[in-house]
C-alpha positions in Angstrom: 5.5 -4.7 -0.4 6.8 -7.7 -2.3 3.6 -9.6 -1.8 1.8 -6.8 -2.7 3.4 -5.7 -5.8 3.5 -9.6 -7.2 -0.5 -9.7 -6.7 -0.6 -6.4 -8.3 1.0 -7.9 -11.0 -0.8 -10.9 -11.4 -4.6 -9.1 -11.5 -2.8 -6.6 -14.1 -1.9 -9.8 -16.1 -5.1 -11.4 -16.3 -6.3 -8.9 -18.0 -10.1 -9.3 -16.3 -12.3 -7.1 -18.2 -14.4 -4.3 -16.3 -16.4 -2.0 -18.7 -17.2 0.6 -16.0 -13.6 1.6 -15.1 -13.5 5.2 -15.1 -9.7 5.2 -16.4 -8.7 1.9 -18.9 -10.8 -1.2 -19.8 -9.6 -4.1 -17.3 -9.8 -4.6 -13.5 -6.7 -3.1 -11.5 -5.8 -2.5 -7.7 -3.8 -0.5 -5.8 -3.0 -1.2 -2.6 -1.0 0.1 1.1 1.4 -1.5 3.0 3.0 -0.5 6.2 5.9 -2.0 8.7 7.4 -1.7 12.1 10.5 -2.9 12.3 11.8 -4.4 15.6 14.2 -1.4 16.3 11.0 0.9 16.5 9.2 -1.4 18.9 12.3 -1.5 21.3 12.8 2.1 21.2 9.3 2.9 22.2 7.6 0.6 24.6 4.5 1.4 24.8 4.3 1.2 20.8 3.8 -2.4 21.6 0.3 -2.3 22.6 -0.7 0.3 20.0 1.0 -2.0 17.1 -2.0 -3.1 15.4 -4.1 0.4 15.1 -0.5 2.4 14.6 -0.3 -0.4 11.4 -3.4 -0.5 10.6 -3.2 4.0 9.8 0.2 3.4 8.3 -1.2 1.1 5.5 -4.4 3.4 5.5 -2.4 6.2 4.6 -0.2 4.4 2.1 -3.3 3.2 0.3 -4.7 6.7 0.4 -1.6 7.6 -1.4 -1.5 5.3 -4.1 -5.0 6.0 -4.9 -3.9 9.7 -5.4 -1.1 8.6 -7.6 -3.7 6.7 -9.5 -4.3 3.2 -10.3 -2.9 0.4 -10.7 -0.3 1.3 -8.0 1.4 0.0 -4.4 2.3 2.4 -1.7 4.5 1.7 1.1 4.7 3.8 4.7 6.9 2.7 7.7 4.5 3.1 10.9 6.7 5.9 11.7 7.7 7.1 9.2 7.1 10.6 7.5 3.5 11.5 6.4 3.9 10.8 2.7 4.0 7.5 1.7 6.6 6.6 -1.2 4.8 5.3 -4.4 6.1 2.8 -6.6 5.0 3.7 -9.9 4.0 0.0 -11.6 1.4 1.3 -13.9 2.2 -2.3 -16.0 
């Protein structure tokens, strides 16, 4: 989420104008992450194989949540984790 937050940041900062934003007058993104930590993988084996799809939700799911918090936001879901993501709120 570090990554994410810091290119967040860094698109907030250059301040690229974008006239048809439905909310505020500069380009923004939001974006999902999602992790497995090794503890998760060694308690279910067969996660292993379904690794890459079970990520691939998790950071589905997190984007869909910072999307709903609105822009200019990063969301971050463990792969197994509870449904709702937790939002960092970095509207600047």
């Amino acid at each position: 989420s570090l990554f994410a937050e810091r290119l967040r940041r860094q698109i907030w900062c250059l301040e690229i104008p974008f006239a048809g934003a439905p909310v505020g007058d500069r380009l923004t993104i939001s974006a999902g992450v999602a992790s497995l930590t090794a503890d998760e993988l060694a308690s279910d084996a067969s996660l292993l194989a379904k690794a890459p799809e079970v990520l691939l939700n998790a950071a589905d799911a997190a984007l869909y949540r910072a999307k709903c918090l609105g822009r200019n936001r990063v969301a971050v879901k463990t792969a197994s984790g509870p449904a709702a993501a937790v939002a960092i709120d970095l509207a600047s």
